[in-house]
C-alpha positions in Angstrom: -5.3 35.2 11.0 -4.3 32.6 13.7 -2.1 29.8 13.8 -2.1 27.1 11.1 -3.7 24.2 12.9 -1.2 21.2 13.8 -2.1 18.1 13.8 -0.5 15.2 16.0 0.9 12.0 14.7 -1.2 9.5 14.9 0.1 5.5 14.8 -2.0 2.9 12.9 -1.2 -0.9 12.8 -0.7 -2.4 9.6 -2.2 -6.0 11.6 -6.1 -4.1 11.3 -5.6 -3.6 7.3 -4.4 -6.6 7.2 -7.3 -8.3 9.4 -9.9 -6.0 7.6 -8.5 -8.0 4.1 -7.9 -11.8 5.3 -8.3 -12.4 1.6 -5.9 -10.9 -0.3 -2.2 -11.9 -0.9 0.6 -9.5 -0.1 1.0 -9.4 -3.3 -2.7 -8.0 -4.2 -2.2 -6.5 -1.5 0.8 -4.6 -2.2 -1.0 -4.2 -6.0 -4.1 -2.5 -4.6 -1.6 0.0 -2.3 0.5 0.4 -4.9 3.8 -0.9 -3.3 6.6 -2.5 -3.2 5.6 -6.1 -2.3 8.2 -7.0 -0.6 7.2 -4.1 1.6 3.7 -5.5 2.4 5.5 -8.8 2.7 6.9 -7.4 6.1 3.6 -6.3 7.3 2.8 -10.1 7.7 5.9 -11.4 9.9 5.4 -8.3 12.3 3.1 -5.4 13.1 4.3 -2.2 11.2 3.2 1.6 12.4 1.2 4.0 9.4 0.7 7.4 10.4 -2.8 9.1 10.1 -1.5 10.2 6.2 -0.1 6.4 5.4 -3.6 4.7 6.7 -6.1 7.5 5.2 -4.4 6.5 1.9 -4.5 3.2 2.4 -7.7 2.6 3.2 -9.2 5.0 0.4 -7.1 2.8 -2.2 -8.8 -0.4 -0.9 -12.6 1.5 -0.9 -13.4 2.0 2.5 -12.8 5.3 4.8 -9.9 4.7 7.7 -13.0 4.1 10.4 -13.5 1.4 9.3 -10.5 -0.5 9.6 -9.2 1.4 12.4 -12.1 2.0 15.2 -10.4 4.8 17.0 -9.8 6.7 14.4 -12.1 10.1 14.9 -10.3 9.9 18.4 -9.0 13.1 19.2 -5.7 13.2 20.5 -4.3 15.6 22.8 -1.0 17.3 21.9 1.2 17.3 24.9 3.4 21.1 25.2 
C-alpha cells in the first residue's frame, strides 16, 4: 500500500458565506451553523479564514455544496516540499 494521501490547507473567507446569505442575521446565521453567535458576530466586523473542513461544513449546513459559495474551490493546490 502507498502513502495515505495528504491534503493541503486550504483558506476560505467567511466575507463569501456571508455575501452568498445577505439575508440572514448573525444570529440565524450562527443558528443555521450551529455556533456561538457571538462568534459569527465577528465574521461581520472583519474577514475570518475557514479551512477546507470549516467551509465544507458550513456550506452543507446552509444546503448548498462549498462551490458555490466559494468559486475556487475544486482548485487544486500544490503542496510545496
Amino acid at each position: 500500500m502507498g502513502k495515505p494521501r495528504k491534503f493541503p490547507k486550504s483558506r476560505y473567507s467567511t466575507d463569501m458565506l456571508i455575501a452568498r446569505f445577505p439575508h440572514l442575521t448573525p444570529t440565524v446565521l450562527a443558528d443555521r451553523l450551529g455556533l456561538d453567535k457571538s462568534a459569527v458576530q465577528q465574521w461581520f466586523g472583519e474577514a475570518h479564514w475557514l479551512d477546507q473542513w470549516q467551509a465544507d461544513r458550513y456550506a452543507t449546513r446552509l444546503g448548498l455544496h462549498p462551490a458555490q459559495v466559494w468559486a475556487d474551490w475544486f482548485e487544486i493546490h500544490k503542496v510545496s516540499a
